[in-house]
C-alpha positions as CSV (number, residue, x, y, z in Angstrom):
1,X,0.0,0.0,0.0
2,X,1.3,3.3,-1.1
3,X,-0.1,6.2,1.0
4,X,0.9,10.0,1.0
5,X,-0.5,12.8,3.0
6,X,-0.7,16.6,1.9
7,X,-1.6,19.2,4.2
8,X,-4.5,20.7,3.1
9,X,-6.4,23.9,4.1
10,X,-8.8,24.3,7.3
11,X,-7.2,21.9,9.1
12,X,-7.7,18.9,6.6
13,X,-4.9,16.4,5.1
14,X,-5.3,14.5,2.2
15,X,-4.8,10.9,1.4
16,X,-3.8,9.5,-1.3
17,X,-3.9,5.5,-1.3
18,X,-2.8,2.9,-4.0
19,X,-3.7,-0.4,-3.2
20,X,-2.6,-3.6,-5.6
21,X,-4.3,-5.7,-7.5
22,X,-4.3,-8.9,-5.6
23,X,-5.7,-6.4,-2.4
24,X,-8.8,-6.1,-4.4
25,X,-9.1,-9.9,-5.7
26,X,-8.9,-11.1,-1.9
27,X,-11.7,-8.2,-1.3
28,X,-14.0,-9.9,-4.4
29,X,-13.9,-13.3,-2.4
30,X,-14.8,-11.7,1.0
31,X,-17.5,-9.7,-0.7
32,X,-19.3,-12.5,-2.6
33,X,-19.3,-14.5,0.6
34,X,-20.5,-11.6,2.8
35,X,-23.4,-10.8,-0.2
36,X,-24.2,-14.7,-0.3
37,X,-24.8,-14.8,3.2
38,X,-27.4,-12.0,2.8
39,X,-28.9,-12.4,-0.6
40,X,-31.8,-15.2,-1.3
41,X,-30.9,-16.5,-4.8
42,X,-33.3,-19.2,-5.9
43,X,-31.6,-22.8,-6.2
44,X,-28.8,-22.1,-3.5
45,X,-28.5,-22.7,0.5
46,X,-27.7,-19.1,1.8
47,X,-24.2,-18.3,1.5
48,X,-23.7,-20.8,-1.3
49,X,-24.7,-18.6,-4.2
50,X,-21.9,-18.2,-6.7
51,X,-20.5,-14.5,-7.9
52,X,-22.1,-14.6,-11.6
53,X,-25.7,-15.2,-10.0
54,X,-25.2,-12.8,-7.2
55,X,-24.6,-10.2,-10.0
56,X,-27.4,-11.7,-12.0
57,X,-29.8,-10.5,-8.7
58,X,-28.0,-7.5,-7.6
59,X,-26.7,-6.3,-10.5
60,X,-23.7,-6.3,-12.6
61,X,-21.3,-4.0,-10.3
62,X,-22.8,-5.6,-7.0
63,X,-19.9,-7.4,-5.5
64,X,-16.9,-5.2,-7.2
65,X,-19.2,-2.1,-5.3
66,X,-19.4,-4.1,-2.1
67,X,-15.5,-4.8,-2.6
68,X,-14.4,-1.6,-3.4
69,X,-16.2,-0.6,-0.5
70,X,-14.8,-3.0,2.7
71,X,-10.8,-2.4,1.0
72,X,-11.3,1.1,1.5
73,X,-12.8,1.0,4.7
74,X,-10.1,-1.0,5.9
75,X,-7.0,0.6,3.9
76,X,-8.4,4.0,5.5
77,X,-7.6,2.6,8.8
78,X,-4.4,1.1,7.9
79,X,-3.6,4.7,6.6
80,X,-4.6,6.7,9.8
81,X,-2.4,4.3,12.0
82,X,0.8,4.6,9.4
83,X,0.3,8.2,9.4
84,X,-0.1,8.7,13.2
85,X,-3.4,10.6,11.8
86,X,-6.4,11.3,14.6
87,X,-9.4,12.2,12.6
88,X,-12.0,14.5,13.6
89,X,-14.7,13.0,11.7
90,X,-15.5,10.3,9.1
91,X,-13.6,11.3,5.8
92,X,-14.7,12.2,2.2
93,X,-13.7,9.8,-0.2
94,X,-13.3,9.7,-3.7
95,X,-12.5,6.7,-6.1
96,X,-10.1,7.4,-8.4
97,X,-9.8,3.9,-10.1
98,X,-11.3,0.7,-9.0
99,X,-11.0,-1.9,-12.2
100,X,-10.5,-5.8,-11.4
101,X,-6.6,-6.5,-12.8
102,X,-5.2,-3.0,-12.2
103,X,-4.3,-0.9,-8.7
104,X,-7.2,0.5,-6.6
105,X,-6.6,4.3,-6.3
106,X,-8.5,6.6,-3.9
107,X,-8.1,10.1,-1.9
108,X,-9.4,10.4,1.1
109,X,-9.9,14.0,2.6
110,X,-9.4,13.9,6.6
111,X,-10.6,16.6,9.2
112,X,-7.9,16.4,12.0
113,X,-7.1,18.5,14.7
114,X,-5.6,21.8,14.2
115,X,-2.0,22.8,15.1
116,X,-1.6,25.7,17.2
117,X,1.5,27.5,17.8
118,X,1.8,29.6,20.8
119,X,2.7,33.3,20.5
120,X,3.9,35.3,23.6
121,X,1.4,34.5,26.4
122,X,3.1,35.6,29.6
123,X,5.3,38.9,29.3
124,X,2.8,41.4,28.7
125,X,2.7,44.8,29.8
126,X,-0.4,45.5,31.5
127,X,-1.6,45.3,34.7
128,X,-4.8,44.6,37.1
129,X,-7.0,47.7,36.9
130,X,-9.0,48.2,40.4
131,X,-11.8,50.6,40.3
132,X,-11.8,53.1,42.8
133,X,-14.4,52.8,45.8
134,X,-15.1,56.6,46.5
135,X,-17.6,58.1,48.4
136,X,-19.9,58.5,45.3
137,X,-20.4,55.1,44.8
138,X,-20.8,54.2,48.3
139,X,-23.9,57.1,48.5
140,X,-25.2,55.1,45.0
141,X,-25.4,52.2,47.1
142,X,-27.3,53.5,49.9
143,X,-29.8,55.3,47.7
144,X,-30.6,51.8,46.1
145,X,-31.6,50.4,49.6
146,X,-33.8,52.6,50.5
147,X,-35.2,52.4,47.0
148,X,-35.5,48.7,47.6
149,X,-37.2,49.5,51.1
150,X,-39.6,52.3,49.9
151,X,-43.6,52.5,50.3
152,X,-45.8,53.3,48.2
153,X,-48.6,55.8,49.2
154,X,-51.8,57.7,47.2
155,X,-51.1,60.9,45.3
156,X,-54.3,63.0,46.5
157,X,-53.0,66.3,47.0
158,X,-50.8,66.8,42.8
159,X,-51.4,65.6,39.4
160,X,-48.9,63.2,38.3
161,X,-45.3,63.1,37.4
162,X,-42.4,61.2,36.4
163,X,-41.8,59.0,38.9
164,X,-45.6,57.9,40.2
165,X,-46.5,54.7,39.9
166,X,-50.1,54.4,37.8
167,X,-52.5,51.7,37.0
168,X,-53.9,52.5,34.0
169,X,-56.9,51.3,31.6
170,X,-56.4,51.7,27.6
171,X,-58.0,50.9,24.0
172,X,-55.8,51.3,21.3
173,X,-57.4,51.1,17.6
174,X,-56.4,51.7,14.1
175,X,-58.5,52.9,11.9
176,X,-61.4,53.0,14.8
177,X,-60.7,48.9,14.7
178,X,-58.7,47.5,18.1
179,X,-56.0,45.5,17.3
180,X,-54.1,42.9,18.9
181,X,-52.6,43.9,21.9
182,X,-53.5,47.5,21.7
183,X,-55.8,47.3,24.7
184,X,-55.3,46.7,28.9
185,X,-58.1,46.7,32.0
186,X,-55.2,47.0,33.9
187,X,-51.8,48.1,33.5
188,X,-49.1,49.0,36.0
189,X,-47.0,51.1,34.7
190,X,-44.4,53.8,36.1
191,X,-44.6,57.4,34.4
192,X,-40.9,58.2,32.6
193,X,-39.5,55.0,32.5
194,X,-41.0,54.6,29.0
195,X,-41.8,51.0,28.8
196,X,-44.7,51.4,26.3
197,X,-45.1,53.4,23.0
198,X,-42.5,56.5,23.4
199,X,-44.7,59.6,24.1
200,X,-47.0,57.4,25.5
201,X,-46.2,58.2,29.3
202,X,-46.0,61.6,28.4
203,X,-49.5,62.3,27.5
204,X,-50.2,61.3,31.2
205,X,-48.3,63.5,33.1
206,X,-50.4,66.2,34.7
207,X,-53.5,63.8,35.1
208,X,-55.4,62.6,38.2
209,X,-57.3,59.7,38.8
210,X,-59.8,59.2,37.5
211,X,-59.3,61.1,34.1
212,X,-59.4,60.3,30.6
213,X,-56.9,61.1,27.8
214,X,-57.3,60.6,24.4
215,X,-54.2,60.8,21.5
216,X,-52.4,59.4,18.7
217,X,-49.4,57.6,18.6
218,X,-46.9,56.6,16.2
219,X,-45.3,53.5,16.4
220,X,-41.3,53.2,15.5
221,X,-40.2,52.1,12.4
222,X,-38.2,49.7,13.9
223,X,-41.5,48.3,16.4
224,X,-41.2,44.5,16.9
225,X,-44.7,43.6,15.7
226,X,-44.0,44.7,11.9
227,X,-47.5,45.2,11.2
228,X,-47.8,48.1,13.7
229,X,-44.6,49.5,12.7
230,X,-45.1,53.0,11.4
231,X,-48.3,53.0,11.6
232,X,-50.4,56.1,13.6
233,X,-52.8,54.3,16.5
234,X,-55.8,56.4,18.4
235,X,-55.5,55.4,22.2
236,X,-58.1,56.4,24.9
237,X,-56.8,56.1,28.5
238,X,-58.3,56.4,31.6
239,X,-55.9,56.6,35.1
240,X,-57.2,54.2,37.5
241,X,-54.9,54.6,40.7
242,X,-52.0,56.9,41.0
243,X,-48.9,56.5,44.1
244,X,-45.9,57.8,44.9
245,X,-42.9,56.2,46.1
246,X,-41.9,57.0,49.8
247,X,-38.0,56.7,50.7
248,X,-37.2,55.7,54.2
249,X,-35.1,58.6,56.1
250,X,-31.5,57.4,56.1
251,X,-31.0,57.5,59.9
252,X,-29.9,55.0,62.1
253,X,-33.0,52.7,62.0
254,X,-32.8,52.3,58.5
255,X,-29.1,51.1,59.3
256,X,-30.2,48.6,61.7
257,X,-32.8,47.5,59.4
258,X,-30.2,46.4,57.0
259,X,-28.2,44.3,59.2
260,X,-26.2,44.1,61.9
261,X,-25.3,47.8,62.0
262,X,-25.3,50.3,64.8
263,X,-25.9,53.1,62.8
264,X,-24.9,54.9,59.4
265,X,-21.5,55.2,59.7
266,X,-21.0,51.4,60.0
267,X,-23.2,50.7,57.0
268,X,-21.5,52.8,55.2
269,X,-18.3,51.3,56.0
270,X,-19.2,47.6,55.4
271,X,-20.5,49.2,52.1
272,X,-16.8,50.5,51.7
273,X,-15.4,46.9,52.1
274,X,-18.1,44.9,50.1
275,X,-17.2,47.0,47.1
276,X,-13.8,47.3,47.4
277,X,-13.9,43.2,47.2
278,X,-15.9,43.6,44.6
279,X,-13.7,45.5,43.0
280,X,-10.7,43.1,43.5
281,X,-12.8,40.3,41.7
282,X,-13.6,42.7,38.6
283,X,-9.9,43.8,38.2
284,X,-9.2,39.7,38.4
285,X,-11.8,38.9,35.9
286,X,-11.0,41.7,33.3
287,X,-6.9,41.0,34.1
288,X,-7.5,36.9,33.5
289,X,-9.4,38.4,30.2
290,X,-6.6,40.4,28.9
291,X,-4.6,37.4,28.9
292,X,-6.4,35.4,27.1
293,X,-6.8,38.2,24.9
294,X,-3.5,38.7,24.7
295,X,-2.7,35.0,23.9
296,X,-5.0,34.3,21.3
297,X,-3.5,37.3,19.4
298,X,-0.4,36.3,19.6
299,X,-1.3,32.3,18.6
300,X,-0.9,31.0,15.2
301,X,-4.2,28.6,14.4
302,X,-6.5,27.7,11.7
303,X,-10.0,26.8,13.3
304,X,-11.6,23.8,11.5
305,X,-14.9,24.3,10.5
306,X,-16.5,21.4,11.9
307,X,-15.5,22.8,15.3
308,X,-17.2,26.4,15.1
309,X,-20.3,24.6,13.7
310,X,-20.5,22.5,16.9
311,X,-19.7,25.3,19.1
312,X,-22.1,27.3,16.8
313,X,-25.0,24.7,18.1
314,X,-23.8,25.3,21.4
315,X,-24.3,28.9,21.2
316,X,-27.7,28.4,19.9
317,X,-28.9,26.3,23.0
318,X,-27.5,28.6,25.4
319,X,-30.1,31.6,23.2
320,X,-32.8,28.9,23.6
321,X,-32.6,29.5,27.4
322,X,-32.1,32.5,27.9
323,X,-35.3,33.7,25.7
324,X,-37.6,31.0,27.5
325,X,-35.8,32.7,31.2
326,X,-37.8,35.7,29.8
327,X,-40.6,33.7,28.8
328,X,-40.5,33.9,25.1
329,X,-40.3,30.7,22.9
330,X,-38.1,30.8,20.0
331,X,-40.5,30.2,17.2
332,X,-42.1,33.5,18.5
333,X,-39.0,35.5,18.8
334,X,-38.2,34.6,15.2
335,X,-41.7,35.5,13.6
336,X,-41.0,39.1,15.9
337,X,-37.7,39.3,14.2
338,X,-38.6,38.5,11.0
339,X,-35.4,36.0,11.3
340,X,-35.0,31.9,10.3
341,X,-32.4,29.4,12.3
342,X,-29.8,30.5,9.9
343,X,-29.7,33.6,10.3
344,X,-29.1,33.2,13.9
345,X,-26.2,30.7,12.7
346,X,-25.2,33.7,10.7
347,X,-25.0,35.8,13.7
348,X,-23.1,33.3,16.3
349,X,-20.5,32.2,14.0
350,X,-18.2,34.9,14.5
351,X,-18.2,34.5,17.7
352,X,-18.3,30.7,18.2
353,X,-15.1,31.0,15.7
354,X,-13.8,33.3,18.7
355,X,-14.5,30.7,21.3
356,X,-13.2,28.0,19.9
357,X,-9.9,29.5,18.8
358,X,-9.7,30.7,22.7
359,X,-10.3,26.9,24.5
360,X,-8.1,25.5,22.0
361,X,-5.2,28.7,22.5
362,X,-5.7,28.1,25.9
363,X,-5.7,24.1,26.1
364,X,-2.5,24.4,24.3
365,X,-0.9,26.7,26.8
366,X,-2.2,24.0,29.7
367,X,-0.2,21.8,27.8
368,X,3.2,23.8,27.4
369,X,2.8,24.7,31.2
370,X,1.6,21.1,32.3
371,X,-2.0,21.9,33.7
372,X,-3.4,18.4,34.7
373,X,-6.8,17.6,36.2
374,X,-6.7,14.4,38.6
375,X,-9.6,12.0,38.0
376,X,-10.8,12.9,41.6
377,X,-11.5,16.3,40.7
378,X,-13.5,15.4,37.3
379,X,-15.5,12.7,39.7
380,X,-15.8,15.0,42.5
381,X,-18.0,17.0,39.0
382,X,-19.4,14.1,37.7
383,X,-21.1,13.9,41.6
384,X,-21.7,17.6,41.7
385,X,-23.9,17.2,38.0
386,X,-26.1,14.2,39.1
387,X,-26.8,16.8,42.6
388,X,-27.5,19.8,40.3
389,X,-29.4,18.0,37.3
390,X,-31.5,15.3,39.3
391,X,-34.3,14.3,37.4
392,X,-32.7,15.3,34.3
393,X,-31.5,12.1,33.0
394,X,-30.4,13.1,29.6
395,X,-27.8,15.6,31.2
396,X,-26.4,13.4,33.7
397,X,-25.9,10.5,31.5
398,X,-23.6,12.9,29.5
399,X,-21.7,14.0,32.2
400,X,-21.2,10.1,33.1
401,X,-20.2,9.6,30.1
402,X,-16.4,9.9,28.5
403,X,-17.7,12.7,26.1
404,X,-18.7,14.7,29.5
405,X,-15.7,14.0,31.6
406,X,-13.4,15.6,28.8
407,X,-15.8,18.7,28.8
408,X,-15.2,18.5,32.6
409,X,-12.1,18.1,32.8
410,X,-11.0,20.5,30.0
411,X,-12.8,23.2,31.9
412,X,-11.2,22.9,35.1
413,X,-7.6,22.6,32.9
414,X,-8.9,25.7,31.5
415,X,-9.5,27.4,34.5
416,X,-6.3,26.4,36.6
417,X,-4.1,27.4,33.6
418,X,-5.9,31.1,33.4
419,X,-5.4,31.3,37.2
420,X,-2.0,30.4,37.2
421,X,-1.1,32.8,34.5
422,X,-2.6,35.3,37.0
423,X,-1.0,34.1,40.1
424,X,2.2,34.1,38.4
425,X,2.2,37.7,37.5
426,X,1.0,38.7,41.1
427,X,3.7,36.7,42.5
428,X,6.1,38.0,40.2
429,X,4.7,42.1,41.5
430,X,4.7,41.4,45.4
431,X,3.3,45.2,45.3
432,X,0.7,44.8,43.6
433,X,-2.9,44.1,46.1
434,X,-3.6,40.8,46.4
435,X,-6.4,39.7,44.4
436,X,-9.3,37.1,45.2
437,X,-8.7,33.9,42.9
438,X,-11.8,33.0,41.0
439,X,-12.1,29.5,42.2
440,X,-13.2,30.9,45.6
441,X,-16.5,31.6,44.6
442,X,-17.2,27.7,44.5
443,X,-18.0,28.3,40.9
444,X,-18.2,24.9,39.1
445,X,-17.3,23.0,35.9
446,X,-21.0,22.1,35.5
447,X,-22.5,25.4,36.3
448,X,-22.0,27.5,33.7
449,X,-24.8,27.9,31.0
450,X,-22.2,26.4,28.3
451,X,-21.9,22.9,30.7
452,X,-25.6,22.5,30.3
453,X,-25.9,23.4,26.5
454,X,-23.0,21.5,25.9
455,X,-25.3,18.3,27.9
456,X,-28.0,19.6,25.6
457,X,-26.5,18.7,22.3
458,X,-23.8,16.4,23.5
459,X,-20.9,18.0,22.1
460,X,-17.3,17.3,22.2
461,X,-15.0,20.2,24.2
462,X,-13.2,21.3,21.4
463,X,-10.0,21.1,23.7
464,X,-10.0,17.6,23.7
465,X,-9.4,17.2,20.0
466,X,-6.1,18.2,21.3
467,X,-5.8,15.8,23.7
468,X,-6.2,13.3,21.1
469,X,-3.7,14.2,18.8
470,X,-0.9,14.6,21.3
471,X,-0.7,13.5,25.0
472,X,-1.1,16.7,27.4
473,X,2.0,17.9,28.7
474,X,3.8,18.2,25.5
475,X,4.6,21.6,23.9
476,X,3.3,22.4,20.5
């Protein structure tokens, strides 16, 4: 068997195999008694039928087809093994010459994991960026909790104003006809946050309860129910209750009312200290960002296709649940947006193309700096996903299964390797504030919304592809 391999683009190589005759006369015997065993041919026990009445039922090309067939299936293999060649997928082949008497030729084109060559990922120039915690921010804080603990009372003695809350009543109609949607008994609303039609609050302001406004509205061009976009609506309105929001003195009480604090000035200060950590855990975020950032700019890759449409799937299931968190199905979002399935694909690829070329940068870089994962800690996982996803049987079986424990354990390699790159550069500035390490908010492998799409679809970590081609540890 003659075999050579050429490098071809988007992470392919291609195969070309010569096989000799007598491969292909051994494959005719084993194919006539395979299609024997299978085929009924009047006159003959099964099994027993000769070659020239197995063609005379099947067809002329029958048993060279089935030959061709089972010597390229196992030549491929041979190939792959020779070649030291981990295959992504199933190839595409294409006969080039398959004639009883003469050489069997064929090409084989093989998806295979991509090479990555690392750029610089450690001596960049930046550093941690820690937002300030000034007194600004602090006086933002309090003004949100005694937003969160105001009352709301009756506006008797003023019209309204931005700000009131209001119950409201409306008909909307088009062309004196109502149309869908168009009309509420009862609709909570606050005035200036401008949650319906813009203008619409506006037309209220200055009313008491009890009155009735009438006016027209047009609706934006851009409106998500295209058959009101544009168009001018008549809407009659009646107020039905009207409040204002009450804010709590800030005095002591209030203090004590939010914890364990004596009074302001000690509120103020654990304030102080909760967003200063805060702040820590931000600047350690957006630092571990830049890194990766900076690596992936600096790597050499090409990104197979195969793995961006995976990842592309991925992205979609993760939109799936997060439109049905806000209570909207995706058939419905799609008729609102006038958008198909492929459009959407249209719109994630870029960014699954980003994603993948990041796991795979940074999988590389666990393997230059020798990241491992024990088997304890992927278990330690596996036992965390059947706690998490009880009663989902579909999720935990994939998290039991090999797929799932080399998306487990590539996240965790993942993770430690970003942290260490971190950790390295704080140890290398001793003057620099210490910052919080991300795995002490008992985040988990199987907690993030890409673990369960991932379960969802049962994809393969594109990380592990790597893992495949060359055992982790070794330097690209």
């Amino acid at each position: 068997m003659n075999v050579t391999a050429t490098p071809s683009p988007n992470s392919t190589i291609l195969l070309e195999i010569e096989l000799p005759p007598e491969r292909l006369e051994r494959s005719m015997d084993e194919a006539t008694r395979r299609l024997a065993r299978r085929t009924r041919v009047a006159g003959f026990r099964p099994g027993k039928a000769p070659r020239f009445m197995l063609e005379r039922v099947l067809g002329q090309s029958a048993v060279l087809d089935e030959a061709v067939e089972l010597l390229i299936q196992a030549a491929y293999r041979d190939a792959l093994v020779e070649q030291g060649i981990v295959p992504l997928t199933e190839a595409s082949v294409e006969v080039v010459q398959a004639v009883e008497g003469q050489p069997v030729i064929f090409k084989a084109t093989v998806q295979v994991p991509p090479e990555v060559i690392l750029g610089d990922y450690a001596n960049f120039n930046f550093a941690p960026e820690i937002e300030a915690t000034d007194d600004a921010r602090i006086d933002q804080v309090v003004s949100e909790l005694r937003d969160q603990t105001a009352t709301l009372r009756p506006v008797e003695d003023r019209p309204a104003q931005n700000g009131d809350y209001a119950v409201i009543g409306f008909v909307g109609t088009r062309d004196g006809q109502p149309f869908e949607g168009g009309s509420s008994d009862r609709m909570p609303i606050v005035l200036g946050e401008e949650r319906l039609i813009p203008g619409f609050e506006a037309h209220l302001l200055g009313t008491r309860v009890g009155d009735q406004v009438e006016f027209d509205l047009t609706f934006p061009d851009d409106y998500g129910e295209t058959s009101l976009a544009g168009h001018t609506a008549h809407f009659a309105v009646e107020v039905k209750e009207l409040r204002e929001k009450i804010l709590p003195p800030l005095d002591d009480e209030l203090a004590t009312q939010m914890g364990d604090f004596k009074d302001v000035a000690e509120l103020r200060l654990a304030i102080r200290e909760r967003l200063e950590r805060s702040a820590l855990d931000r600047a350690r975020h957006s630092f571990s960002d830049r890194i990766i950032q900076y690596a992936v700019a600096n790597a050499t890759l090409a990104v197979p296709p195969i793995l961006v449409d995976q990842e592309v799937e991925v992205m979609h299931d993760e939109f799936r649940a997060t439109i049905a968190r806000q209570g909207i199905g995706e058939a419905a979002y799609l008729k609102a947006t006038e958008q198909t399935e492929a459009d959407l694909h249209t719109e994630f690829r870029p960014r699954a193309e980003d994603r993948v070329k990041t796991l795979l940068v940074i999988s590389r870089i666990a393997d230059t700096d020798g990241v491992t994962v024990d088997d304890a800690a992927v278990e330690a996982e596996v036992a965390a996903a059947r706690r998490r996803y009880a009663g989902d049987g579909k999720t935990i079986t994939y998290f039991e299964s090999e797929r799932g424990r080399n998306f487990i354990r590539s996240t965790l390699r993942r993770t430690r390797t970003v942290e260490g790159l971190v950790d390295a550069w704080l140890a290398a500035h001793p003057e620099h504030p210490a910052l919080p390490h991300l795995e002490d908010d008992g985040k988990s492998a199987i907690e993030a919304e890409t673990a369960g799409s991932n379960a969802a679809i049962g994809a393969t970590d594109p990380a592990t592809v790597l893992d495949l081609a060359e055992p982790a540890g070794n330097p690209a």
